[in-house]
Residue frames as a rotation matrix with the C-alpha (Angstrom) as fourth column:
UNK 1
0.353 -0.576 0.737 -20.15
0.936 0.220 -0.276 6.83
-0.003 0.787 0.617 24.11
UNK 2
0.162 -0.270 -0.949 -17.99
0.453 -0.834 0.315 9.71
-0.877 -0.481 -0.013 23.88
UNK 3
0.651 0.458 -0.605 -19.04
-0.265 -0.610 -0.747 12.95
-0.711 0.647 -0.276 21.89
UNK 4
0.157 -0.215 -0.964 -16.64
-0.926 -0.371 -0.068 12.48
-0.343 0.903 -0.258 19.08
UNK 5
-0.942 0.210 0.263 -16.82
0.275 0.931 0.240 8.35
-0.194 0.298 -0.935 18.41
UNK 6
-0.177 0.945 -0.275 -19.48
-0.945 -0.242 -0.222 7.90
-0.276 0.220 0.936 16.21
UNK 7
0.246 0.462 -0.852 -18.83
-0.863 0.505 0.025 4.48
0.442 0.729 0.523 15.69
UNK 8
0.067 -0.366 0.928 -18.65
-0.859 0.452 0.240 1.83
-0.508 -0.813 -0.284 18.70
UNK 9
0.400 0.514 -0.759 -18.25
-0.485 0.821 0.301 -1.95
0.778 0.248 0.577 18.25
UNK 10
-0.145 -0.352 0.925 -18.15
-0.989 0.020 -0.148 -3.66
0.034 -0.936 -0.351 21.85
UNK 11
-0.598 -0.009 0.802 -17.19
-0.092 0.994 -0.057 -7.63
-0.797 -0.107 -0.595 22.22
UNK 12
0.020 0.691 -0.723 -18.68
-0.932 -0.248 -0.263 -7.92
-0.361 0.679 0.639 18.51
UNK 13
-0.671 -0.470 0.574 -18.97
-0.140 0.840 0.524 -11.54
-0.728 0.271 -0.629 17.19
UNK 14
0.414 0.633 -0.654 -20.55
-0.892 0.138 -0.431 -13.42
-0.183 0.762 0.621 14.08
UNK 15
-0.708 -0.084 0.702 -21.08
-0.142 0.990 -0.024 -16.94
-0.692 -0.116 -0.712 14.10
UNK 16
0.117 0.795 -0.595 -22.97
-0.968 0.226 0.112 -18.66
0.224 0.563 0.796 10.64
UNK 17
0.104 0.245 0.964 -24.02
-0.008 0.969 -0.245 -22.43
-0.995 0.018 0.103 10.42
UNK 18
-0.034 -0.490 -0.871 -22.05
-0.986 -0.126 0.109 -23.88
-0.163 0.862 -0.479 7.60
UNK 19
0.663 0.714 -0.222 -22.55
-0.662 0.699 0.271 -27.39
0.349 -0.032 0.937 6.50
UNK 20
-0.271 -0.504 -0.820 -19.41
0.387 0.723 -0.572 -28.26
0.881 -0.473 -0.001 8.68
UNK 21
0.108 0.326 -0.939 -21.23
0.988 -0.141 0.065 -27.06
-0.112 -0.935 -0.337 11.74
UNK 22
0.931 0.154 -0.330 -21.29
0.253 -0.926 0.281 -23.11
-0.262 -0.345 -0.901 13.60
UNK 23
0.214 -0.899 0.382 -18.44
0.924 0.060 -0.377 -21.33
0.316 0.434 0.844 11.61
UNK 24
0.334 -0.344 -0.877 -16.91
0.557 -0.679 0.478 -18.47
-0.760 -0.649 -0.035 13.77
UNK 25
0.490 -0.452 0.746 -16.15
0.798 -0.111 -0.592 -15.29
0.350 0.885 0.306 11.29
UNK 26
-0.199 -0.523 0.829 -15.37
-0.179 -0.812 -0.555 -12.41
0.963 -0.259 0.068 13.71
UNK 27
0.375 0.233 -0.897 -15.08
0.687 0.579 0.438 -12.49
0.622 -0.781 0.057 17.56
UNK 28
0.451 -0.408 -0.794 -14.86
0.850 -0.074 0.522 -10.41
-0.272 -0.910 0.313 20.50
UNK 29
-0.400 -0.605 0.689 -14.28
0.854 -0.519 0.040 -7.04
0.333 0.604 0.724 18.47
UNK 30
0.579 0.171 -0.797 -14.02
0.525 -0.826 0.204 -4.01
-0.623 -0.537 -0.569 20.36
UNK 31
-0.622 -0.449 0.642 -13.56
0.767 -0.517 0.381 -0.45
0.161 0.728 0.666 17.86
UNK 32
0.501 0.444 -0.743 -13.76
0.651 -0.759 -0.015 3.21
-0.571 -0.476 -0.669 18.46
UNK 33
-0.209 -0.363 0.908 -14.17
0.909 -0.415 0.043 5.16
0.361 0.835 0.416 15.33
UNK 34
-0.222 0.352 -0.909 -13.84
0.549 -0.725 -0.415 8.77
-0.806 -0.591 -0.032 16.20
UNK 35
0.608 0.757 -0.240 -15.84
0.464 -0.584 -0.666 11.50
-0.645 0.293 -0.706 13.83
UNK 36
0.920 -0.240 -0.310 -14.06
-0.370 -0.794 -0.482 12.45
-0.131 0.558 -0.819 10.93
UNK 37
-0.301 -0.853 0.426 -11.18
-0.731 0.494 0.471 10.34
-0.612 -0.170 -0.773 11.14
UNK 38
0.411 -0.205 -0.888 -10.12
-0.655 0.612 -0.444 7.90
0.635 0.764 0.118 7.88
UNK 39
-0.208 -0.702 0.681 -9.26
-0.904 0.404 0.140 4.04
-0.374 -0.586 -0.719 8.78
UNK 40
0.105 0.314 -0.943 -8.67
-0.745 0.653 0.134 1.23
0.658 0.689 0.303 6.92
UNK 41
0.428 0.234 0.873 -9.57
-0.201 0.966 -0.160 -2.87
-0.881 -0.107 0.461 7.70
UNK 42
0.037 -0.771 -0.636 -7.11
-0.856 0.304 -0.418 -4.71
0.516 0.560 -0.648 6.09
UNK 43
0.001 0.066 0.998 -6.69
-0.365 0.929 -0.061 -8.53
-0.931 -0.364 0.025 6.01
UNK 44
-0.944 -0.319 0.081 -6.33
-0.167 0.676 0.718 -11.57
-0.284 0.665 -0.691 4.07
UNK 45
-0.303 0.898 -0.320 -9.25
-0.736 -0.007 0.677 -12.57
0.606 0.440 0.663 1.70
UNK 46
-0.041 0.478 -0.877 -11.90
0.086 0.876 0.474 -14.21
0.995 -0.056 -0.077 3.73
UNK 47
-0.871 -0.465 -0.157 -10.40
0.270 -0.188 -0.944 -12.39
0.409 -0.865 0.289 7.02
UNK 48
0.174 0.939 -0.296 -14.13
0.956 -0.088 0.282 -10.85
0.239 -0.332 -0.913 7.80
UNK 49
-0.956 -0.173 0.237 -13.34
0.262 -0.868 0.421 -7.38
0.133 0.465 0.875 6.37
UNK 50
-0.853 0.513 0.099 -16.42
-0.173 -0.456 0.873 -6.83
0.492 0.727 0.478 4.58
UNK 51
-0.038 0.654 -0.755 -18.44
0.748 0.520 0.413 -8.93
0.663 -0.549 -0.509 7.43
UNK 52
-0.395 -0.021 -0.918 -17.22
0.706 -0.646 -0.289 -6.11
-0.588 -0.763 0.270 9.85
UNK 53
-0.999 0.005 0.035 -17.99
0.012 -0.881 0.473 -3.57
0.034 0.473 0.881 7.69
UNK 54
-0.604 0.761 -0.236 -21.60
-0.195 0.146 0.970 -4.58
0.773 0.632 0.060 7.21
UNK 55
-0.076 0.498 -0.864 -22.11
0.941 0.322 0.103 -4.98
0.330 -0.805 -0.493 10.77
UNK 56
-0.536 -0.229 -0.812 -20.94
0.640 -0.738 -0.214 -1.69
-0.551 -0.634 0.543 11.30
UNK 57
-0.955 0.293 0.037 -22.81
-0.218 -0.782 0.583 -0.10
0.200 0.549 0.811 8.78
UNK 58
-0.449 0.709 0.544 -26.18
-0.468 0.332 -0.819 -2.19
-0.761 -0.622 0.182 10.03
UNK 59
-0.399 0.142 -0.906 -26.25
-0.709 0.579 0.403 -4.27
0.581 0.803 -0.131 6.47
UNK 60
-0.205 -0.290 -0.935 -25.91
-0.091 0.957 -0.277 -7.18
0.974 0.028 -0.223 8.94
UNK 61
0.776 0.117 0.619 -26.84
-0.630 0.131 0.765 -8.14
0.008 -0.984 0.176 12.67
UNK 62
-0.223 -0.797 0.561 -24.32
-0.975 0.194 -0.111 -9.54
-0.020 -0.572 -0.820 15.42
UNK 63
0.009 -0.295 -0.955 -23.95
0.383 0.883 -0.270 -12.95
0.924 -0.364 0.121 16.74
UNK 64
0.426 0.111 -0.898 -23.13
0.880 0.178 0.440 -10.90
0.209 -0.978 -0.022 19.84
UNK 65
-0.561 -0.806 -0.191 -22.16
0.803 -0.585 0.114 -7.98
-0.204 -0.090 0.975 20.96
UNK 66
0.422 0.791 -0.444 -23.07
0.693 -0.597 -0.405 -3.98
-0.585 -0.137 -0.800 19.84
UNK 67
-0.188 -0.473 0.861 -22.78
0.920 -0.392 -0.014 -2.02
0.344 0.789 0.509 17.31
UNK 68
-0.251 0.159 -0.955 -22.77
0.343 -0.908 -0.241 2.29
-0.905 -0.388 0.173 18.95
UNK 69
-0.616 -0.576 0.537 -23.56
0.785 -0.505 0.359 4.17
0.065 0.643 0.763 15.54
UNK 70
-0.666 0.208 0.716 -24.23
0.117 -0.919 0.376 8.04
0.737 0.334 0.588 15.67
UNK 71
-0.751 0.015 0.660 -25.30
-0.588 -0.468 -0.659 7.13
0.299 -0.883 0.361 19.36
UNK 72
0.099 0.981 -0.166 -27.58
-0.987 0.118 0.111 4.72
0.128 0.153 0.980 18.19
UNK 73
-0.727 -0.215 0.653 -27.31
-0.176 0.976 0.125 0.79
-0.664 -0.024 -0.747 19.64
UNK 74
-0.648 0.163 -0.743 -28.17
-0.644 0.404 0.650 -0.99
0.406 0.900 -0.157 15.88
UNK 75
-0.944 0.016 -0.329 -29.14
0.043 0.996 -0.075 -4.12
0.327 -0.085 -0.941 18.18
UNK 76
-0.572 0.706 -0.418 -32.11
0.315 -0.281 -0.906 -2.22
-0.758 -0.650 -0.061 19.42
UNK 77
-0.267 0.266 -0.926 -33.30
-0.888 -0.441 0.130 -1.52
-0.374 0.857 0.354 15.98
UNK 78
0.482 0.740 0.468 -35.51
-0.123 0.587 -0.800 -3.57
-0.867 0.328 0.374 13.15
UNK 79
-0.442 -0.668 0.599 -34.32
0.866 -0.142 0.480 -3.66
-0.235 0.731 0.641 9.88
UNK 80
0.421 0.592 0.687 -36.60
0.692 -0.699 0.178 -0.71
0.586 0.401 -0.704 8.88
UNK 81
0.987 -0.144 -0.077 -35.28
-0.059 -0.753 0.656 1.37
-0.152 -0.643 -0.751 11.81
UNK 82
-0.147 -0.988 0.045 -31.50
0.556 -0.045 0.830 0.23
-0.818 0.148 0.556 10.83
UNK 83
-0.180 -0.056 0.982 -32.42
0.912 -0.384 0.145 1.25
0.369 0.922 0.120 6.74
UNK 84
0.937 0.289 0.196 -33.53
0.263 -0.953 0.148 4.58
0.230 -0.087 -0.969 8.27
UNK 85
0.753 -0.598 -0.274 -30.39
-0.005 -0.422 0.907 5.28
-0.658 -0.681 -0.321 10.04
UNK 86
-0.324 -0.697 0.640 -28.44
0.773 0.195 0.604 4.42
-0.545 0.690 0.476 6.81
UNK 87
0.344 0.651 0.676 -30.64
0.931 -0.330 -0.155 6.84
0.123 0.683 -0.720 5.06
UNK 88
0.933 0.346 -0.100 -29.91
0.347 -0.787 0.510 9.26
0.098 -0.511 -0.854 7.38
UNK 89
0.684 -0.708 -0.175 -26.02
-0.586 -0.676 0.446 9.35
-0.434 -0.202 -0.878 7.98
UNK 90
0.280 -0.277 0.919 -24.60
0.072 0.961 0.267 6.50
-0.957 -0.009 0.289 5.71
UNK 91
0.541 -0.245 -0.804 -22.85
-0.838 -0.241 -0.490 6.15
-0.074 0.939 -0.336 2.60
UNK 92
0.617 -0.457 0.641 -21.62
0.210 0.880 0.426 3.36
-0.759 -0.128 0.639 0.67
UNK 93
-0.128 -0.442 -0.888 -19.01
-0.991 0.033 0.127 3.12
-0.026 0.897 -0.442 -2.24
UNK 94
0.787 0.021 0.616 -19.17
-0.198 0.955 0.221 -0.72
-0.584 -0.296 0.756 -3.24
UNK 95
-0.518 -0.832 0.200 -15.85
0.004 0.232 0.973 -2.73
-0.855 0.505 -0.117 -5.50
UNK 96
-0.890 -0.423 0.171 -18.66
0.244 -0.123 0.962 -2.98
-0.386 0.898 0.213 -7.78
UNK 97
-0.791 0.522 0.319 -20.65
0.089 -0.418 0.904 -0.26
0.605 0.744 0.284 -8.69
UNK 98
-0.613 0.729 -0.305 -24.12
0.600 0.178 -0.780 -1.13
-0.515 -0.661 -0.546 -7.52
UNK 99
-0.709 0.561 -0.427 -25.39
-0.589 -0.804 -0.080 1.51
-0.389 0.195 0.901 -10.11
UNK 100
0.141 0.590 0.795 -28.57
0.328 0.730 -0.600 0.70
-0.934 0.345 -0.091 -11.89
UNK 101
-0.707 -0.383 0.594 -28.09
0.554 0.221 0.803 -0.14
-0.439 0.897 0.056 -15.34
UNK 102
-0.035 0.897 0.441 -31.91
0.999 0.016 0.047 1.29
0.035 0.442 -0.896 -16.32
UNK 103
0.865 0.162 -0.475 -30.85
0.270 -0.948 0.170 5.29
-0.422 -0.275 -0.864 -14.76
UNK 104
0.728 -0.328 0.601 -28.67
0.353 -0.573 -0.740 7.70
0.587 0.751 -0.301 -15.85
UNK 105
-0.365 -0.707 -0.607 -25.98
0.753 0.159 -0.638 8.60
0.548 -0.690 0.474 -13.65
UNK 106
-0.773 0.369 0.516 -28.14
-0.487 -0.867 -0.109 11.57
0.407 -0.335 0.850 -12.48
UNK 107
0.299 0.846 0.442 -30.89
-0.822 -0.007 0.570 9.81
0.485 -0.534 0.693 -11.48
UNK 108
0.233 -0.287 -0.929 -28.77
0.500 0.855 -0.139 6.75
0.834 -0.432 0.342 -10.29
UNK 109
-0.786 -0.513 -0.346 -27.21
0.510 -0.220 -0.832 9.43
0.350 -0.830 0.434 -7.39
UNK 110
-0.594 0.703 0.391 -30.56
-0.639 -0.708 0.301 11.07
0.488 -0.071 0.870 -7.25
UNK 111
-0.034 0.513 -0.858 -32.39
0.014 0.859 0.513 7.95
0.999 0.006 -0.036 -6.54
UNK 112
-0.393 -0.722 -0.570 -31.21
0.489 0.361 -0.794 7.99
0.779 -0.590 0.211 -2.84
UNK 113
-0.965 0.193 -0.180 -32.14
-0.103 -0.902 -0.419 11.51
-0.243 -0.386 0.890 -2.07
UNK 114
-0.424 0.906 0.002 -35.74
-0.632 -0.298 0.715 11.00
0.648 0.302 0.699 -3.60
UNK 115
0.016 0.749 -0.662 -36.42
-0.021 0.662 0.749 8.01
1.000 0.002 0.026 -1.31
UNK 116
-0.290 0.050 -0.956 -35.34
0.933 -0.206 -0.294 9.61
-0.211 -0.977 0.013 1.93
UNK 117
0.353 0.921 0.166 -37.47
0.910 -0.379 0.168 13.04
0.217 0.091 -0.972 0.66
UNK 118
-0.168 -0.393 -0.904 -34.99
0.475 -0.836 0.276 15.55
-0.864 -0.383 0.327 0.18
UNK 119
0.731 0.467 -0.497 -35.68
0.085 -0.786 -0.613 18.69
-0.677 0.405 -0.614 -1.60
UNK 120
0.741 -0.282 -0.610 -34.38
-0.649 -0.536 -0.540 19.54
-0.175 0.795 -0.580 -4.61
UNK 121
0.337 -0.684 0.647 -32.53
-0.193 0.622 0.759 16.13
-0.922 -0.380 0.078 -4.86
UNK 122
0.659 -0.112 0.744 -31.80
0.684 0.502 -0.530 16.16
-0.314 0.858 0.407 -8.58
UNK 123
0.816 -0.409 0.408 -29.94
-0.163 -0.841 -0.516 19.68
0.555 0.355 -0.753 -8.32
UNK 124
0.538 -0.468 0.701 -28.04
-0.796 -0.007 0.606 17.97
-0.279 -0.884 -0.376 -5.41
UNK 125
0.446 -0.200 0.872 -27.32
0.496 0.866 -0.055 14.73
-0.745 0.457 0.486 -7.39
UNK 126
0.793 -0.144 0.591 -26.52
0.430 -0.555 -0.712 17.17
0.431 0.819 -0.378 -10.04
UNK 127
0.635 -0.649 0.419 -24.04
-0.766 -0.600 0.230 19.57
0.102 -0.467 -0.878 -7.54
UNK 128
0.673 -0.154 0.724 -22.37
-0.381 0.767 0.517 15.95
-0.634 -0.623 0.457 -6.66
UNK 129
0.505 -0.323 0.800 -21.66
0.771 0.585 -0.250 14.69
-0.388 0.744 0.545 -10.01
UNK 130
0.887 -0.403 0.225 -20.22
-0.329 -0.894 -0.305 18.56
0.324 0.196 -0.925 -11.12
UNK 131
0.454 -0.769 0.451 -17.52
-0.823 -0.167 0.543 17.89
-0.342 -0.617 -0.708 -7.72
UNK 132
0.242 -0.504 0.829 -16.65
0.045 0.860 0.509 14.66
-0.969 -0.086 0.231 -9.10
UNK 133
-0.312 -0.481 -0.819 -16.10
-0.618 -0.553 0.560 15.92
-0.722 0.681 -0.125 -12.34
UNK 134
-0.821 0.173 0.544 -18.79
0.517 0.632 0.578 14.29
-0.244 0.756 -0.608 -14.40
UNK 135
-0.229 0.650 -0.724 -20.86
-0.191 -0.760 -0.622 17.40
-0.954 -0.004 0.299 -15.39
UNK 136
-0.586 0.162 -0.794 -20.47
-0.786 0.121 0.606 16.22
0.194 0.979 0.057 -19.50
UNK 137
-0.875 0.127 -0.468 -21.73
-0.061 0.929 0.366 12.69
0.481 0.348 -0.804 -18.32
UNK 138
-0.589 0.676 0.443 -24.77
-0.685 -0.128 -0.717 13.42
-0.428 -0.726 0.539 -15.99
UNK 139
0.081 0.978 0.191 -27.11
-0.708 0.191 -0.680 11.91
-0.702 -0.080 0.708 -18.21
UNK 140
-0.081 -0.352 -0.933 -25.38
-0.842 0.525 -0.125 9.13
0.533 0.775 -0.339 -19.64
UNK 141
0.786 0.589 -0.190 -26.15
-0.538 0.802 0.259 5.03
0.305 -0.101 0.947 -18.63
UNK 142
0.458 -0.809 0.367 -23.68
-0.353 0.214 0.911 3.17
-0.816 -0.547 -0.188 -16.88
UNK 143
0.397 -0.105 0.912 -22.93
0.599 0.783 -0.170 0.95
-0.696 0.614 0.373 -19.80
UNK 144
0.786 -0.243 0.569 -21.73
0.272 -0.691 -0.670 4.49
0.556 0.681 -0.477 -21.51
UNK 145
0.623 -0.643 0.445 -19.37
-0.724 -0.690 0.015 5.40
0.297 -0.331 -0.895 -18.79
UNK 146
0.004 -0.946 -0.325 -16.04
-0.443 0.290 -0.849 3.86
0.897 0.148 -0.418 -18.28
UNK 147
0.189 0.013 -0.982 -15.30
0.786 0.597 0.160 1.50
0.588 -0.802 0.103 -14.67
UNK 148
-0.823 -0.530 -0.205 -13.33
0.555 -0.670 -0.493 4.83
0.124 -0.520 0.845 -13.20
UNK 149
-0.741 0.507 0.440 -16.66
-0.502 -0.854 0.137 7.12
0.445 -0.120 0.887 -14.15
UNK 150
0.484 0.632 -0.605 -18.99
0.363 0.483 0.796 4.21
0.796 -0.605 0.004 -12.72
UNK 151
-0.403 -0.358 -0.842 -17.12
0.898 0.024 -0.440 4.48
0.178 -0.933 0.311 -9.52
UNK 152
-0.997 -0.076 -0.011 -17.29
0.069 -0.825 -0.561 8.26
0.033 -0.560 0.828 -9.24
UNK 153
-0.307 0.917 -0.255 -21.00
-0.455 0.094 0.886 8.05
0.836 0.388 0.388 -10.07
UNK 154
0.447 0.528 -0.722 -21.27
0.437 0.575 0.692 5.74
0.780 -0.625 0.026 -6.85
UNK 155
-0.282 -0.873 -0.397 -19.08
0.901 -0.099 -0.422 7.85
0.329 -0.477 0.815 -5.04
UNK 156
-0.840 0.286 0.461 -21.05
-0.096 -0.914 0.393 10.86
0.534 0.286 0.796 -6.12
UNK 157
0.184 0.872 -0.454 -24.04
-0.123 0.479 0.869 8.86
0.975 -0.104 0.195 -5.10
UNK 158
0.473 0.179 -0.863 -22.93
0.817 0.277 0.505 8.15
0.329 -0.944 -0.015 -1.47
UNK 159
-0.921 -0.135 -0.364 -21.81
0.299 -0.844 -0.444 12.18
-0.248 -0.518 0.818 -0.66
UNK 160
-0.753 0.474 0.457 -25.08
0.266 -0.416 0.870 13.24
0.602 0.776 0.187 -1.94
UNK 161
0.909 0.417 0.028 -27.27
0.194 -0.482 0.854 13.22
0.370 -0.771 -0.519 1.41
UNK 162
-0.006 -0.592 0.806 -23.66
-0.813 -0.467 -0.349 14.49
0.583 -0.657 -0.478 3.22
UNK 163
0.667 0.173 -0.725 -23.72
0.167 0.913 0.372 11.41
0.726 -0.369 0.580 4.87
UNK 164
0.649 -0.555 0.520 -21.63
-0.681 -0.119 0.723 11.64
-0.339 -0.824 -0.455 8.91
UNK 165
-0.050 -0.828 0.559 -19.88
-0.402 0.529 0.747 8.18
-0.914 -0.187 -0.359 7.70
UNK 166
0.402 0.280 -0.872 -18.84
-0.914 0.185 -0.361 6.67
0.060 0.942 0.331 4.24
UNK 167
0.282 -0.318 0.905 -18.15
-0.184 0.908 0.376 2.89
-0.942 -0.272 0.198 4.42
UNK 168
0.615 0.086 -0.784 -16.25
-0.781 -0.066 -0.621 1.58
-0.105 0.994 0.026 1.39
UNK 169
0.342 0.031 0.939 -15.69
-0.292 0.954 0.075 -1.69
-0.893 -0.300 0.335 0.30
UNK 170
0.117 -0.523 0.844 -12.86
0.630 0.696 0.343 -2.40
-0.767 0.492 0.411 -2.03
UNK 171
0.512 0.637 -0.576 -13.77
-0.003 -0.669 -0.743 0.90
-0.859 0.382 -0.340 -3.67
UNK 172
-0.013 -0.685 -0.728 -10.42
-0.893 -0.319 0.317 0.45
-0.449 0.655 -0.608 -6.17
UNK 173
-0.164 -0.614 0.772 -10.72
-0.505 0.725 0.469 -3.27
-0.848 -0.313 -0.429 -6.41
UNK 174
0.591 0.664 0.458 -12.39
0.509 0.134 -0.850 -3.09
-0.626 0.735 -0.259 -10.31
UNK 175
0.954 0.187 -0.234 -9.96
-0.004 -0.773 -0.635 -0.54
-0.300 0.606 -0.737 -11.84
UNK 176
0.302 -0.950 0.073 -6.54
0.747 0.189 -0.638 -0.35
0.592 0.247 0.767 -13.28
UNK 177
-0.154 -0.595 -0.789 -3.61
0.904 -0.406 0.130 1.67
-0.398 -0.694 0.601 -10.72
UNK 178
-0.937 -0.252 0.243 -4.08
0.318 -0.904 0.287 5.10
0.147 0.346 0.927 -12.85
UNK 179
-0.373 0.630 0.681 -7.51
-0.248 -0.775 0.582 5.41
0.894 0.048 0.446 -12.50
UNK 180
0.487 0.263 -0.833 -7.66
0.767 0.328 0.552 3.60
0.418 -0.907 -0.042 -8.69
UNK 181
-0.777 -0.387 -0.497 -5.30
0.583 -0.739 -0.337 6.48
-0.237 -0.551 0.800 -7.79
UNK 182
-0.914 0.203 0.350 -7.71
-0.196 -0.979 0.057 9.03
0.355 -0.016 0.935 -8.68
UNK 183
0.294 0.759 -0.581 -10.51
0.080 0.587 0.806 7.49
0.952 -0.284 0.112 -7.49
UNK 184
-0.091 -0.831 -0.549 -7.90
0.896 0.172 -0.410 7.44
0.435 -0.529 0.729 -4.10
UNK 185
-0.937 0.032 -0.347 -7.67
0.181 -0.808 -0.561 10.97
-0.298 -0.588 0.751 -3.93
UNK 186
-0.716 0.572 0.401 -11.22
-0.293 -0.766 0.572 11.28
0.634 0.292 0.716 -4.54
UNK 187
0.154 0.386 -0.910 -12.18
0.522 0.750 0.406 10.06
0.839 -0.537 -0.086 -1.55
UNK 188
-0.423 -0.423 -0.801 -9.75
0.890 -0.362 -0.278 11.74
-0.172 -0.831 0.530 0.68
UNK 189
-0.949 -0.205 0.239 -10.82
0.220 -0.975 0.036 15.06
0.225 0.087 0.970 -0.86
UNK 190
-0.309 0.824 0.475 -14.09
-0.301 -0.559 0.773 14.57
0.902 0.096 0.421 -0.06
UNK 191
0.575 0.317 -0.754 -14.00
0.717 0.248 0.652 13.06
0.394 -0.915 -0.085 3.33
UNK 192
-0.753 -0.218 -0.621 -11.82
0.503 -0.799 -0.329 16.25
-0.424 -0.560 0.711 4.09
UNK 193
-0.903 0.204 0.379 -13.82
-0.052 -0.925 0.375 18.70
0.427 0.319 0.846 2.25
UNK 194
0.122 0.953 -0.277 -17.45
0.086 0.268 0.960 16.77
0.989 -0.141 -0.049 3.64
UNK 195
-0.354 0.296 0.887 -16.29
-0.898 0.157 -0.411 16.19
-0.261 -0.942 0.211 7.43
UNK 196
0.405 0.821 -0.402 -17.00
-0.867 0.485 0.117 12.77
0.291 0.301 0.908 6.73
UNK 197
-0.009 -0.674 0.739 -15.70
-0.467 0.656 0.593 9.73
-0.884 -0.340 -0.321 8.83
UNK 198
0.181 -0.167 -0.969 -14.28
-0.942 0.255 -0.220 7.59
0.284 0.953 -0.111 6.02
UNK 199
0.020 -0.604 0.797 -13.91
-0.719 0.545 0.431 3.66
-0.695 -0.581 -0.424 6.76
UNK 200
0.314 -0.335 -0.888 -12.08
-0.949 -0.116 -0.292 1.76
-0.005 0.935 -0.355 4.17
UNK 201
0.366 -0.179 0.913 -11.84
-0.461 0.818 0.345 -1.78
-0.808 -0.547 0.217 3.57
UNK 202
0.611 -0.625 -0.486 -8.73
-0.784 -0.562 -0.264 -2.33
-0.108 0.542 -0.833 1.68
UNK 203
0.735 -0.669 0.106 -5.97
0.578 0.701 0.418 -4.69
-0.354 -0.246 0.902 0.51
UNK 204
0.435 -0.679 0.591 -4.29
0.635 -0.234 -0.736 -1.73
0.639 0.696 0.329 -1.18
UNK 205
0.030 -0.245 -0.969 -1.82
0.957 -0.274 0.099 -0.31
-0.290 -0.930 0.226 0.92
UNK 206
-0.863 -0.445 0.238 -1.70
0.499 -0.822 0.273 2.98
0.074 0.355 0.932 -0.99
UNK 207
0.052 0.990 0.133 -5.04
-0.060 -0.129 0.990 3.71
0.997 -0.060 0.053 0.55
UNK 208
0.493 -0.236 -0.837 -4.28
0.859 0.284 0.426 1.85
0.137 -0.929 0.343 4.22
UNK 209
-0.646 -0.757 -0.096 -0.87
0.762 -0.630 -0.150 4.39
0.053 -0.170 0.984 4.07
UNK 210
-0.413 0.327 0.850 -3.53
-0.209 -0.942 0.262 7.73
0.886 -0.069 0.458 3.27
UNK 211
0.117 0.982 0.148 -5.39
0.139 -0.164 0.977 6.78
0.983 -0.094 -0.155 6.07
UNK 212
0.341 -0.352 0.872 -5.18
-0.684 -0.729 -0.027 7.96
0.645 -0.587 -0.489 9.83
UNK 213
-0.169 0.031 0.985 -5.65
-0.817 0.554 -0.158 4.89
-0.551 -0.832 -0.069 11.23
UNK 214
-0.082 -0.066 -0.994 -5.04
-0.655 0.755 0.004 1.15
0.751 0.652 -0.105 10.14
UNK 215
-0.217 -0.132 0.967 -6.49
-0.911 0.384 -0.152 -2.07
-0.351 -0.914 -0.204 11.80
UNK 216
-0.694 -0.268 -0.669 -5.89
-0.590 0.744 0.314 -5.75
0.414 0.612 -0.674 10.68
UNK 217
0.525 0.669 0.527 -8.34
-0.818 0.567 0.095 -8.39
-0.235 -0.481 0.845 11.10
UNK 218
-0.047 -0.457 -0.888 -7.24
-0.714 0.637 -0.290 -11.76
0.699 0.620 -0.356 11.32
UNK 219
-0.901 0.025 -0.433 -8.22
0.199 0.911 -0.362 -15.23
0.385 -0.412 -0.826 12.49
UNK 220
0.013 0.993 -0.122 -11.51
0.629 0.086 0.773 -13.32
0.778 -0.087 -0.623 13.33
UNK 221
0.396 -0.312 -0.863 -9.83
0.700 -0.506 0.504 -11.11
-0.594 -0.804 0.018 15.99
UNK 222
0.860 0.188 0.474 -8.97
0.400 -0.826 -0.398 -7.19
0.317 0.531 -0.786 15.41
UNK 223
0.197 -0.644 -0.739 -5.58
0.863 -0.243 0.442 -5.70
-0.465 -0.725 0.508 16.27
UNK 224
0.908 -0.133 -0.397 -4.30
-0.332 -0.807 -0.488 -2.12
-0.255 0.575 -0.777 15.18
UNK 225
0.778 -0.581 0.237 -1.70
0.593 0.557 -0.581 -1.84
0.205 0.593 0.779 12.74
């Protein structure tokens, strides 16, 4: 793989068993994300967006094929050795949330950092939630904070180990257009300001447009846009 792809996917497929027989959702998908570089996955609902994503992030095993990430072949991994490698250079944002309802938004972005044993992870969860401009709300419960401050809270929560790649999934697809735009540029400013490949699965094109690079999925086959 070459030094500045950090994310391979060679002849990828994904075949489930549906109760009309072996349903084909992605096929034959070859992608070279290079380091630091923004790129949305765009497609009709059902296109196998979020299926790629999750392969590429090692949520999910293949049907066939290889996933390359951060030099690492996924297919050669357990699920324990995949959750490590998420630990290690992974972020998610999800459409919704994912916080836990029982933590505060400090310990909801802390949480992360305490179970992969970094130091001082509550001043770092704490430095996170500052850049995202929820320093008043740190220690408020989701159920106190608005859909826009949930987001940044999960947003905060996946820059918080620096993560090499952030994978986001629908990240606007909960919020009304005034606070999905900021939410928008808080992304971009932190995959420039982090050095952080950014891949974005998306139906909004005012996202797709920020991003360097746009590829469509459809019929189960990848083409660039």
């Amino acid at each position: 793989m070459s030094q500045n792809i950090i994310v391979q996917a060679a002849a990828l497929g994904k075949q489930v068993i549906s109760p009309e027989g072996q349903l084909t959702i992605l096929k034959d998908i070859n992608l070279s994300i290079k380091q630091g570089e923004s790129l949305a996955v765009i497609g009709v609902s059902g296109s196998g967006k979020s299926t790629l994503l999750g392969l590429l992030a090692g949520l999910d095993t293949a049907t066939s094929g290889k996933v390359t990430l951060d030099g690492t072949d996924l297919s050669q991994l357990d699920e324990d050795g995949r959750a490590r490698i998420r630990a290690q250079s992974i972020g998610f944002v999800f459409q919704s949330f994912h916080l836990l309802p029982s933590l505060t938004a400090l310990e909801n972005t802390s949480l992360p950092l305490e179970l992969a044993d970094i130091d001082h992870a509550e001043q770092l969860a704490q430095q996170k939630l500052e850049e995202v401009g929820l320093a008043e709300r740190i220690h408020h419960y989701p159920n106190q904070l608005s859909g826009g401050e949930q987001q940044r809270v999960a947003i905060a929560r996946a820059f918080s180990g620096d993560p090499k790649i952030l994978f986001a999934d629908e990240p606007t697809g909960n919020l009304d257009q005034k606070t999905a735009k900021h939410i928008i540029d808080l992304l971009f400013k932190m995959n420039k300001e982090n050095g952080a490949t950014l891949v974005v699965v998306t139906h909004d094109n005012e996202i797709a447009d920020r991003c360097d690079r746009k590829v469509i999925i459809a019929g189960g086959q990848l083409t660039e846009a």
